[in-house]
PyMOL Python script that loads the backbone (N, CA, C, O; Angstrom):
from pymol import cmd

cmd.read_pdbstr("""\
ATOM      1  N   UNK A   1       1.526 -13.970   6.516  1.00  0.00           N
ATOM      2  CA  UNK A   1       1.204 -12.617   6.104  1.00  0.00           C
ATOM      3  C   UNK A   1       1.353 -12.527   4.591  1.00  0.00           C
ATOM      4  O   UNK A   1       2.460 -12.853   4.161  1.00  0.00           O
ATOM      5  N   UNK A   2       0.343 -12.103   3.620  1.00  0.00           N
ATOM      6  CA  UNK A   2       0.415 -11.563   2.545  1.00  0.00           C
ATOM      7  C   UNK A   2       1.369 -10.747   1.959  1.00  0.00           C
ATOM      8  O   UNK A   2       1.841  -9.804   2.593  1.00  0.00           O
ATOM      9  N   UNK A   3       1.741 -11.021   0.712  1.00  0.00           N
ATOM     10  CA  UNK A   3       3.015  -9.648   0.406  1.00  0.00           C
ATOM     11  C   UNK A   3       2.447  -8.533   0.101  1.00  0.00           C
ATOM     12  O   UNK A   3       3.065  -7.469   0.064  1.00  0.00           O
ATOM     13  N   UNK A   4       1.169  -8.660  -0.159  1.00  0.00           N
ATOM     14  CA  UNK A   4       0.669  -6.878  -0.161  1.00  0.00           C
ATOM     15  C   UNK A   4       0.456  -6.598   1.130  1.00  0.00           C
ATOM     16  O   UNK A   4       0.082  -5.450   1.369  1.00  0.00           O
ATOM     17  N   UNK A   5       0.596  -7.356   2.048  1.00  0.00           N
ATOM     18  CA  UNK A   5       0.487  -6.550   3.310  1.00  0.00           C
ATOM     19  C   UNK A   5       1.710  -6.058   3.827  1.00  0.00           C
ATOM     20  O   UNK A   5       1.878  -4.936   4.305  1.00  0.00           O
ATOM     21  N   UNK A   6       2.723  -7.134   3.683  1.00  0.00           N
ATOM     22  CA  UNK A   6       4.250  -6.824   4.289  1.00  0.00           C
ATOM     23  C   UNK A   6       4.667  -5.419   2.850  1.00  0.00           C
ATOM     24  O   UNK A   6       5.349  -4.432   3.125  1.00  0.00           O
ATOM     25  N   UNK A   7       4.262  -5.592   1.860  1.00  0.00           N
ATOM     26  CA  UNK A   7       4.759  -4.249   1.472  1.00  0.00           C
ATOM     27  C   UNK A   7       3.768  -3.009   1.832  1.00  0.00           C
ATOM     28  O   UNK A   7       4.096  -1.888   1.444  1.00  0.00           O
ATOM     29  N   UNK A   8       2.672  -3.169   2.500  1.00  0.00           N
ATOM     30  CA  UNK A   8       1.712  -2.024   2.947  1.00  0.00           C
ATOM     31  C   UNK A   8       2.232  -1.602   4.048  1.00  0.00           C
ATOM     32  O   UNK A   8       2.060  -0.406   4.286  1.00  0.00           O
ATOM     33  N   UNK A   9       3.063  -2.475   5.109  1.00  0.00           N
ATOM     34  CA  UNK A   9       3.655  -2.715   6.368  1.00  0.00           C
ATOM     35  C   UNK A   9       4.367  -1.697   5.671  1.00  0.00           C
ATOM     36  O   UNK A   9       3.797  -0.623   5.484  1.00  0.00           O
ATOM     37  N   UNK A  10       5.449  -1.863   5.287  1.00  0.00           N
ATOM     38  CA  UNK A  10       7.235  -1.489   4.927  1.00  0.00           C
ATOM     39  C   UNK A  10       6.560  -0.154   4.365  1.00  0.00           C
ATOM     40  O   UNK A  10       7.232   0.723   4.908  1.00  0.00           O
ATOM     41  N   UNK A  11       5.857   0.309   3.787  1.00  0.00           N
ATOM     42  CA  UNK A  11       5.413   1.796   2.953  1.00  0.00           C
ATOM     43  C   UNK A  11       4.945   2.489   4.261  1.00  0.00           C
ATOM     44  O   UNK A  11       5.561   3.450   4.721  1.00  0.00           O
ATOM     45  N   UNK A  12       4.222   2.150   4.642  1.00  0.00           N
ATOM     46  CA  UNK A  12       3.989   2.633   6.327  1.00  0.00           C
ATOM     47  C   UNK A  12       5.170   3.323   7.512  1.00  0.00           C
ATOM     48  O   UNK A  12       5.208   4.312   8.244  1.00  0.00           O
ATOM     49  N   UNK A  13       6.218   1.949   7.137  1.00  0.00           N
ATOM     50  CA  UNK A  13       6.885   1.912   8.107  1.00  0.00           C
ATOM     51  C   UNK A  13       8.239   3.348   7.669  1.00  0.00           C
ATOM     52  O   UNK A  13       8.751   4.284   8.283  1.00  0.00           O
ATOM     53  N   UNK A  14       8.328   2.808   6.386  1.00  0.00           N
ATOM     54  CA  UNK A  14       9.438   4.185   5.579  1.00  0.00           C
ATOM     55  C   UNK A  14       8.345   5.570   5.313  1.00  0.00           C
ATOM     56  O   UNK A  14       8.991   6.585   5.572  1.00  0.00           O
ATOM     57  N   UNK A  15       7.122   5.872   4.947  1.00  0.00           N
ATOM     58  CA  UNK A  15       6.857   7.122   4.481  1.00  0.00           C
ATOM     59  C   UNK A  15       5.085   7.287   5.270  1.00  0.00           C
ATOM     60  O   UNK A  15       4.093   7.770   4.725  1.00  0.00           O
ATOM     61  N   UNK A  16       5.211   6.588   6.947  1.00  0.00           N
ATOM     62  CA  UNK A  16       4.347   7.101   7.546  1.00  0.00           C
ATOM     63  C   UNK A  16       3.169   7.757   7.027  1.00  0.00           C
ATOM     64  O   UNK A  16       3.362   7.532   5.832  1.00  0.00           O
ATOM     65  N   UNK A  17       2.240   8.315   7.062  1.00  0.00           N
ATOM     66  CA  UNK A  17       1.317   8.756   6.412  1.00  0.00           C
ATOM     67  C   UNK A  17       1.065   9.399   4.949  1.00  0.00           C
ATOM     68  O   UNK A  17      -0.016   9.796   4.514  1.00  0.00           O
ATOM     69  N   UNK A  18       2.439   9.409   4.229  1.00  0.00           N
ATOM     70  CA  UNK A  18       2.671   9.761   3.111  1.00  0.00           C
ATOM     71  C   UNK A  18       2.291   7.996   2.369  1.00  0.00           C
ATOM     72  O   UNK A  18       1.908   7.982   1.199  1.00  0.00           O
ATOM     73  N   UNK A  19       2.410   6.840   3.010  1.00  0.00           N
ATOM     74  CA  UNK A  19       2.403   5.576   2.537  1.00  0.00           C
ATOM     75  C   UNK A  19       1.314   5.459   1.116  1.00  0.00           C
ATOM     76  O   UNK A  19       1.588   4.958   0.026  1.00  0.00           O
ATOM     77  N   UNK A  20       0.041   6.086   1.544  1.00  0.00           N
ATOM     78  CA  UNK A  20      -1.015   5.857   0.513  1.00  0.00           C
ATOM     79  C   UNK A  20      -0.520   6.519  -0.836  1.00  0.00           C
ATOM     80  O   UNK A  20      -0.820   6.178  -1.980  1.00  0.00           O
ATOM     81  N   UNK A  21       0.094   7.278  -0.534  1.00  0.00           N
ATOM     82  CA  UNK A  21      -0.009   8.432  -1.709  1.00  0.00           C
ATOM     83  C   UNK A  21       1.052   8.024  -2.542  1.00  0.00           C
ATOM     84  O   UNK A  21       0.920   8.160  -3.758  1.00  0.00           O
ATOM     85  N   UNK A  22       2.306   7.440  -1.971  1.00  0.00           N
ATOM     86  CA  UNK A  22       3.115   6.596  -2.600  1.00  0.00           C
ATOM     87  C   UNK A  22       2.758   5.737  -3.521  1.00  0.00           C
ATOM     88  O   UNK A  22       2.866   5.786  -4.746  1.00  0.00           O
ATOM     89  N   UNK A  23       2.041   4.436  -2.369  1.00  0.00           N
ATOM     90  CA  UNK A  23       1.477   3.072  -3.221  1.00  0.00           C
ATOM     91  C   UNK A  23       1.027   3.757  -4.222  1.00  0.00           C
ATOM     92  O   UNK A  23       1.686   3.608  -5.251  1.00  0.00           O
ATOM     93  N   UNK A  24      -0.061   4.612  -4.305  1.00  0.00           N
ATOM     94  CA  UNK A  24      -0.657   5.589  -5.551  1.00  0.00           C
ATOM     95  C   UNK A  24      -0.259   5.804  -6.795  1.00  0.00           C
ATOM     96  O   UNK A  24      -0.912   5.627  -7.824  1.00  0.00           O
ATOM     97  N   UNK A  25       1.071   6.275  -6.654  1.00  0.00           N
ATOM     98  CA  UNK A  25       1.940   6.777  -7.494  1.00  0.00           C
ATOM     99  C   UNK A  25       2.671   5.407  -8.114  1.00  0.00           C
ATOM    100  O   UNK A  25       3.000   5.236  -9.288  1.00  0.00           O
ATOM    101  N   UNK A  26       2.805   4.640  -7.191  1.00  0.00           N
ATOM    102  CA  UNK A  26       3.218   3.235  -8.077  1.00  0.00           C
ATOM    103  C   UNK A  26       2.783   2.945  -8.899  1.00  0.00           C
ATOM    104  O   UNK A  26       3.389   2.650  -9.929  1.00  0.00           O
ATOM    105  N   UNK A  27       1.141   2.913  -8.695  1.00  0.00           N
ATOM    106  CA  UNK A  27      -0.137   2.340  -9.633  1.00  0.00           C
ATOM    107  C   UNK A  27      -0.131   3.105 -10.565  1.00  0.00           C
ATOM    108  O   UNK A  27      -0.266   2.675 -11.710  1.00  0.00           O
ATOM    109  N   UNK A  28      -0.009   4.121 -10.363  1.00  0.00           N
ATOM    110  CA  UNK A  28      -0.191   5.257 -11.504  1.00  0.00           C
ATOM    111  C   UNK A  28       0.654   4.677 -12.426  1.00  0.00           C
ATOM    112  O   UNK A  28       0.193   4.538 -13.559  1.00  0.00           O
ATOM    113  N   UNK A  29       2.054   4.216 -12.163  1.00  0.00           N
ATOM    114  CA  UNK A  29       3.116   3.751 -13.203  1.00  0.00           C
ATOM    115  C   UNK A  29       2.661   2.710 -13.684  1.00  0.00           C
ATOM    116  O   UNK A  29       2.693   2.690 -14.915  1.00  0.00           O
ATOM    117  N   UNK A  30       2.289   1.918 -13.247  1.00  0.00           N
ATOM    118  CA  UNK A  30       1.660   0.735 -13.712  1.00  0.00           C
ATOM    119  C   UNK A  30       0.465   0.993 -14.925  1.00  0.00           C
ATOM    120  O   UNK A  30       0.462   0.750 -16.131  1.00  0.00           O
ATOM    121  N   UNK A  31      -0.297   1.457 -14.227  1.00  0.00           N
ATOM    122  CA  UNK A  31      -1.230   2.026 -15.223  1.00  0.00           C
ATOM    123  C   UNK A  31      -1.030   2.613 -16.390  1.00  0.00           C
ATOM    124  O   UNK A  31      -1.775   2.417 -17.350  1.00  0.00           O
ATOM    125  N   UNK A  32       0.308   3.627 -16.430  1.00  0.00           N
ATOM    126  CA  UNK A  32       0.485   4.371 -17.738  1.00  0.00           C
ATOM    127  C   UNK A  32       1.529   3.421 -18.624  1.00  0.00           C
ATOM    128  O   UNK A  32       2.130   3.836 -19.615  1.00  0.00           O
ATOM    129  N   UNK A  33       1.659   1.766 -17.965  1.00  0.00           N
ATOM    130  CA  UNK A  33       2.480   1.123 -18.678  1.00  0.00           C
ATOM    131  C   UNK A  33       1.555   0.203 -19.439  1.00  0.00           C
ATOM    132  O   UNK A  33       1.804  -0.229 -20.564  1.00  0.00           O
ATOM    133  N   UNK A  34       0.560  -0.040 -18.797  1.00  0.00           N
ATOM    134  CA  UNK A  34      -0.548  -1.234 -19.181  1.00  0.00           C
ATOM    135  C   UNK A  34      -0.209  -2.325 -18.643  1.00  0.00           C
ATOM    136  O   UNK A  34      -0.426  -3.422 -19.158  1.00  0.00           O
ATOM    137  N   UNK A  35       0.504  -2.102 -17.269  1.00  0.00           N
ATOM    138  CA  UNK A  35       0.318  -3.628 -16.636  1.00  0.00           C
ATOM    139  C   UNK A  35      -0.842  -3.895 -15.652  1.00  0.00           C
ATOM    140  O   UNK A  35      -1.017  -3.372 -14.552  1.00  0.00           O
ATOM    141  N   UNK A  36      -1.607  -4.832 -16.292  1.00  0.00           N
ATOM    142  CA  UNK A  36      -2.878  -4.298 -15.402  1.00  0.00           C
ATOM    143  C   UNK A  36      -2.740  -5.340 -13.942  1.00  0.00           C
ATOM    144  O   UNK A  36      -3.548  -5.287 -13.015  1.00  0.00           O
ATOM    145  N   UNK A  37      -1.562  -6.251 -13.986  1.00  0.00           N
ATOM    146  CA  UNK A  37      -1.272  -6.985 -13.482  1.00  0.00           C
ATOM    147  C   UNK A  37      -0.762  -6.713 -12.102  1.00  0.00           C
ATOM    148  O   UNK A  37      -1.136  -7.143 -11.011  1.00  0.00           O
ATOM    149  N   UNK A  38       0.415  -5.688 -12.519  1.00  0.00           N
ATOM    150  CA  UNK A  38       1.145  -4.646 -11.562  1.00  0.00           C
ATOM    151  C   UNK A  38       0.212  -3.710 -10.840  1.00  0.00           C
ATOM    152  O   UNK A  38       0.355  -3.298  -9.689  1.00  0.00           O
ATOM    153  N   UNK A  39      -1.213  -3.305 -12.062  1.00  0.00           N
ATOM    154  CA  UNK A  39      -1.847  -2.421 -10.846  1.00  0.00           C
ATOM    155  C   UNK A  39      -2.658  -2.965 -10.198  1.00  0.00           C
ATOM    156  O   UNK A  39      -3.144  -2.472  -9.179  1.00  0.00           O
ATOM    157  N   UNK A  40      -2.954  -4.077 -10.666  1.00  0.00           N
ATOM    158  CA  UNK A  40      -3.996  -4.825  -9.456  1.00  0.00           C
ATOM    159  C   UNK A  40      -3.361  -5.007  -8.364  1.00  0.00           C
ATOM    160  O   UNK A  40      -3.847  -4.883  -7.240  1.00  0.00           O
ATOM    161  N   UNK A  41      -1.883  -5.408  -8.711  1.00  0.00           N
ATOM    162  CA  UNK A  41      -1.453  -5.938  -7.127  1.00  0.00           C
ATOM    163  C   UNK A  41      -0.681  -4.232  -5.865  1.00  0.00           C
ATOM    164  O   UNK A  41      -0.161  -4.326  -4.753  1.00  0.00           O
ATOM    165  N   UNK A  42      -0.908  -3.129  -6.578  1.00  0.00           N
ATOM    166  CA  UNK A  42      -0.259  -1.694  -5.979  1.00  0.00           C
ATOM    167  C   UNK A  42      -2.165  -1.560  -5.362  1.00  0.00           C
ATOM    168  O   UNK A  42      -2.382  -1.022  -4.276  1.00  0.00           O
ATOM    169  N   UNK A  43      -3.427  -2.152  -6.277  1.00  0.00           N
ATOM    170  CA  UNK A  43      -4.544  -1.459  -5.999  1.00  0.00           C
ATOM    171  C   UNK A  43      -4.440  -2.347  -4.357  1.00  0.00           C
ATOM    172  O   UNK A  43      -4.638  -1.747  -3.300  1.00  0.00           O
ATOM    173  N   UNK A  44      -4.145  -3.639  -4.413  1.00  0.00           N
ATOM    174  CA  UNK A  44      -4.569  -4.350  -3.432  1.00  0.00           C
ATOM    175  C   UNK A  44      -3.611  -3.823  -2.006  1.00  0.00           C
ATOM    176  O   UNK A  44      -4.107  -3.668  -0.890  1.00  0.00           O
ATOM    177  N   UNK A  45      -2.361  -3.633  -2.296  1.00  0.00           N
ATOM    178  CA  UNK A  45      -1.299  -2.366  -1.284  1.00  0.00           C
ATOM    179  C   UNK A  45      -2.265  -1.426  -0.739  1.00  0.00           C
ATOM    180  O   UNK A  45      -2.687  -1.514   0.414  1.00  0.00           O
ATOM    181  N   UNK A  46      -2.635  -0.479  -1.610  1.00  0.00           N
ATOM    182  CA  UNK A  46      -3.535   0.667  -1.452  1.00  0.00           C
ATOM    183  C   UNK A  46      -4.760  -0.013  -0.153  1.00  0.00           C
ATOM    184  O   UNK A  46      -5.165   0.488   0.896  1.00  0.00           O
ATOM    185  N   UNK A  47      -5.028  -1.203  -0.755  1.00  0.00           N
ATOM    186  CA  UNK A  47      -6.072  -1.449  -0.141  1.00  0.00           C
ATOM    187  C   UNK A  47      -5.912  -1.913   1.451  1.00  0.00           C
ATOM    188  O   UNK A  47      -6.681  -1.593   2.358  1.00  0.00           O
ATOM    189  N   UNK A  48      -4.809  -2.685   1.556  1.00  0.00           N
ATOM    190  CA  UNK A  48      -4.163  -2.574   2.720  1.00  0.00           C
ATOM    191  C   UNK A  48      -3.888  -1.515   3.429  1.00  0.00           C
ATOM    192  O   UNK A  48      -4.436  -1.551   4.530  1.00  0.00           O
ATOM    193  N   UNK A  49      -3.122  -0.388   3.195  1.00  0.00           N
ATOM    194  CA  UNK A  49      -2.502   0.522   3.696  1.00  0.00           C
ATOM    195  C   UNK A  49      -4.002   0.968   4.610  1.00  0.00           C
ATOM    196  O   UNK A  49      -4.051   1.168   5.824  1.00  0.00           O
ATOM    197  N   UNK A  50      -5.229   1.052   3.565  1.00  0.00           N
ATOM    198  CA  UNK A  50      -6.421   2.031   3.959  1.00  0.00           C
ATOM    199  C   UNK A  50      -6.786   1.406   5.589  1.00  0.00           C
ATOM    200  O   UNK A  50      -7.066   1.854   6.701  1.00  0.00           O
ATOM    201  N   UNK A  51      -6.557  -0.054   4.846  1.00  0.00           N
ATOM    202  CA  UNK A  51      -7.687  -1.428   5.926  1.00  0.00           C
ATOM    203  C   UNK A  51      -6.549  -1.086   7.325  1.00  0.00           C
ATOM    204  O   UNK A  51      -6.887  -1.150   8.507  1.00  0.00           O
ATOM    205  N   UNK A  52      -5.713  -0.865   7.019  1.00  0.00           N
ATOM    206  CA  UNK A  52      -4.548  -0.679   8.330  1.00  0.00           C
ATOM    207  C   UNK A  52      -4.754   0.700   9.002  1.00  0.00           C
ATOM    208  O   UNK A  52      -4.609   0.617  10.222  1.00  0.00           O
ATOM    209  N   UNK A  53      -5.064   1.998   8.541  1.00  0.00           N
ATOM    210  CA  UNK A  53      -5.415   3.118   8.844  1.00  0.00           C
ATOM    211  C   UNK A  53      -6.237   3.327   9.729  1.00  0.00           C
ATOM    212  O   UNK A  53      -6.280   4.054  10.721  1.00  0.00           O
ATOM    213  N   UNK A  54      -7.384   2.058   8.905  1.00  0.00           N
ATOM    214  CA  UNK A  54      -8.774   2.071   9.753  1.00  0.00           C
ATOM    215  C   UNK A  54      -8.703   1.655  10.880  1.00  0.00           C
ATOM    216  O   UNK A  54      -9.695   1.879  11.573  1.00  0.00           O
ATOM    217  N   UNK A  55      -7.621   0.950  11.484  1.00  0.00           N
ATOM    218  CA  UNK A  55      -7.255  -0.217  12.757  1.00  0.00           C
ATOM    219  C   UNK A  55      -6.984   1.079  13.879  1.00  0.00           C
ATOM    220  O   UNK A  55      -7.172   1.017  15.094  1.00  0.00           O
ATOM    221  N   UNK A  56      -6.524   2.175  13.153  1.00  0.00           N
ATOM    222  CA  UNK A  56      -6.626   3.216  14.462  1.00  0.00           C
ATOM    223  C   UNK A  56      -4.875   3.409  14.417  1.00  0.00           C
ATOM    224  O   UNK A  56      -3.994   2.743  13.873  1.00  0.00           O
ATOM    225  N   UNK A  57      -4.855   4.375  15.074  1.00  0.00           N
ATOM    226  CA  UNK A  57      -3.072   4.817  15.061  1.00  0.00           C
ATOM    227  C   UNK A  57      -2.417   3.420  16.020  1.00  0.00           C
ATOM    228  O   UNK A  57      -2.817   2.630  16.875  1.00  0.00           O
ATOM    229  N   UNK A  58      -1.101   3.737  15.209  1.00  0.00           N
ATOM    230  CA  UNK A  58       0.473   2.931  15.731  1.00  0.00           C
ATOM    231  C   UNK A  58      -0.394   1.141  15.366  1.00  0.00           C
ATOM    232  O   UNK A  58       0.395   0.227  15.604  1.00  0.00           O
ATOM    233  N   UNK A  59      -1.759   0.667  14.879  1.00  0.00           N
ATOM    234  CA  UNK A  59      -2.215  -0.500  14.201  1.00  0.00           C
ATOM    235  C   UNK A  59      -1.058  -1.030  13.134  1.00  0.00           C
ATOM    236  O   UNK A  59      -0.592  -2.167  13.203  1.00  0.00           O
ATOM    237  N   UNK A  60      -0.858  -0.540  12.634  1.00  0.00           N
ATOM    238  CA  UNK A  60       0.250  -1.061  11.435  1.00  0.00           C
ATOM    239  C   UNK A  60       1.409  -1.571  12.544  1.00  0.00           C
ATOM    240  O   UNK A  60       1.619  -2.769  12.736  1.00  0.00           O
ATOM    241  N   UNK A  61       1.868  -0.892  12.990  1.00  0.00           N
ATOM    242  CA  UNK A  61       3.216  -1.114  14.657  1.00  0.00           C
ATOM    243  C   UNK A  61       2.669  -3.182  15.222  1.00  0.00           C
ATOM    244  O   UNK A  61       3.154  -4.307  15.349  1.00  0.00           O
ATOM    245  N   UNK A  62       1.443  -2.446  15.348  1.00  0.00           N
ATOM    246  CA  UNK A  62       0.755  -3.954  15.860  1.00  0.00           C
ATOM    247  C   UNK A  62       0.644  -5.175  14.835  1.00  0.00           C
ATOM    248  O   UNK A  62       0.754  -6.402  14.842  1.00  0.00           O
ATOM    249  N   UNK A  63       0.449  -4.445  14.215  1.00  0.00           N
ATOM    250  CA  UNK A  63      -0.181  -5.999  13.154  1.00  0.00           C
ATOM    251  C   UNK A  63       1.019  -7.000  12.512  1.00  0.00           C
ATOM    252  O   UNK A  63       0.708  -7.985  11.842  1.00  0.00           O
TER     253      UNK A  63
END
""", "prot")
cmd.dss("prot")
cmd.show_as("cartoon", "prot")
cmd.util.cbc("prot")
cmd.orient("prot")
């Protein structure tokens, strides 16, 4: 398993549907720091969290 997934997992698992909006707010920090490094890897979280959403409810539970 990927670590942007096990941390898309764990954001899921602590702030349930609030998860996206979190990862979000990470990036945002990242962004207003200029690590473009840091936000690529919160964009790729984000991108997980979504791809896990799409799997249909309690999917994240499964995966």
């Amino acid at each position: 398993m990927s670590s942007t997934r096990s941390t898309a997992l764990a954001l899921i698992a602590q702030y349930g549907g609030d998860a996206e909006t979190i990862a979000m707010l990470r990036a945002a920090e990242y962004a207003a720091l200029g690590d473009v490094q840091g936000l690529a890897d919160w964009d790729a979280i984000i991108a997980d969290i979504q791809r896990l959403d799409l799997d249909g409810p309690g999917a994240a539970a499964l995966n």
